[in-house]
C-alpha positions in Angstrom: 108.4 89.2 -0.3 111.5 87.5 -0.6 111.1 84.2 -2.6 110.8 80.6 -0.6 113.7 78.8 0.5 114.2 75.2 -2.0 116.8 73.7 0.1 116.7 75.4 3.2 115.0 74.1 6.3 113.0 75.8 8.3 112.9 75.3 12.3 112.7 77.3 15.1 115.7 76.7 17.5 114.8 75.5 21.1 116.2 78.4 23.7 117.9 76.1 26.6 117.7 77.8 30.6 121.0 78.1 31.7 119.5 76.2 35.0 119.5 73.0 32.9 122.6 72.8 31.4 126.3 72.6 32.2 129.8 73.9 30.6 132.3 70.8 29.8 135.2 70.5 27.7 136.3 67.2 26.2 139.1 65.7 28.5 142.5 64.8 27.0 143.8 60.9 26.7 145.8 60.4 29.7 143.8 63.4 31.8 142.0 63.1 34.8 139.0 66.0 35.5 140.2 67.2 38.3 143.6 68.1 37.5 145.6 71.1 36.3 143.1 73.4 34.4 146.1 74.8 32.3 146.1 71.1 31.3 142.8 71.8 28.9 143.9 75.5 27.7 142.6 76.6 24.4 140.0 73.7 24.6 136.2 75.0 23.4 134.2 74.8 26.3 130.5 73.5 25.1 127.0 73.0 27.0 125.4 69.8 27.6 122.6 69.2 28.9 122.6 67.8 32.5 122.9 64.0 32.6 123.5 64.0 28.3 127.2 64.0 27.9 127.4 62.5 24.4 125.9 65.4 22.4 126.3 69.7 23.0 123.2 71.7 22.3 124.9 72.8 19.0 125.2 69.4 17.8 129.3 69.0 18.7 130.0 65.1 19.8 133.0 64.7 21.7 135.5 61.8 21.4 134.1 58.2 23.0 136.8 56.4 25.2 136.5 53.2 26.1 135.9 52.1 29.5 137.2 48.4 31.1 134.2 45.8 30.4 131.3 48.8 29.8 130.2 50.7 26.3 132.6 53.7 25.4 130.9 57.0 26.7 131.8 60.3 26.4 134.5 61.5 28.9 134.2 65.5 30.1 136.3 67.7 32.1 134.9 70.9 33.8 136.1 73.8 32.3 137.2 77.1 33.7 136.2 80.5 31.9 139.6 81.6 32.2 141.3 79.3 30.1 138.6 77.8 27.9 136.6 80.1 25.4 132.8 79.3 25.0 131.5 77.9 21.8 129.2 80.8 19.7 126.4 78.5 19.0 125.7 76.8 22.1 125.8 80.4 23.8 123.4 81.4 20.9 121.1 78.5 21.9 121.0 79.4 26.2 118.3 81.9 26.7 119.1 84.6 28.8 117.1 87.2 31.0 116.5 90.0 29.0 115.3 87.7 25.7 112.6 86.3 27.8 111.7 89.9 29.0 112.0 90.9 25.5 109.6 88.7 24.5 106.5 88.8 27.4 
């Protein structure tokens, strides 16, 4: 029996569908999102959950911009698999098939 944890927290992590979420990478100052892909290489790429675009699934915020008379909000750009690599933890956090098959 290994010995209990003092500082450690304890919690199981909530498995997201990949139905409910969608891939985004933070958009560059002076970017529009629908331009040039090539314009966002090397960006992570992270999963939100649809209609939350201020906080990933792993917990990464991305930079607020101001908008013209509104409250600054979170601006994302769509990202393309071939230019943008996927974050580790979020794709830890997205359930897939055969863990759910695994499990029933």
């Amino acid at each position: 029996m290994s010995p209990p944890r003092l500082f450690g927290r304890r919690h199981e992590r909530h498995q997201f569908n990949p139905a409910d979420v969608l891939w985004g990478i933070p958009l560059r100052p002076r970017h529009s999102d629908d331009d040039d892909p090539a314009a966002h290489r090397g960006s992570v790429q992270h999963a939100y959950p649809i209609g939350i675009d201020a906080r990933a699934i792993c917990g990464y915020e991305p930079p607020k911009y101001q908008t013209a008379g509104g409250p600054s909000r979170a601006a994302l750009a769509l990202a393309s698999d071939a230019y943008n690599p996927r974050c580790l933890k979020c794709s830890a956090l997205i359930s897939t098939a055969s863990a759910e098959a695994a499990d029933n």
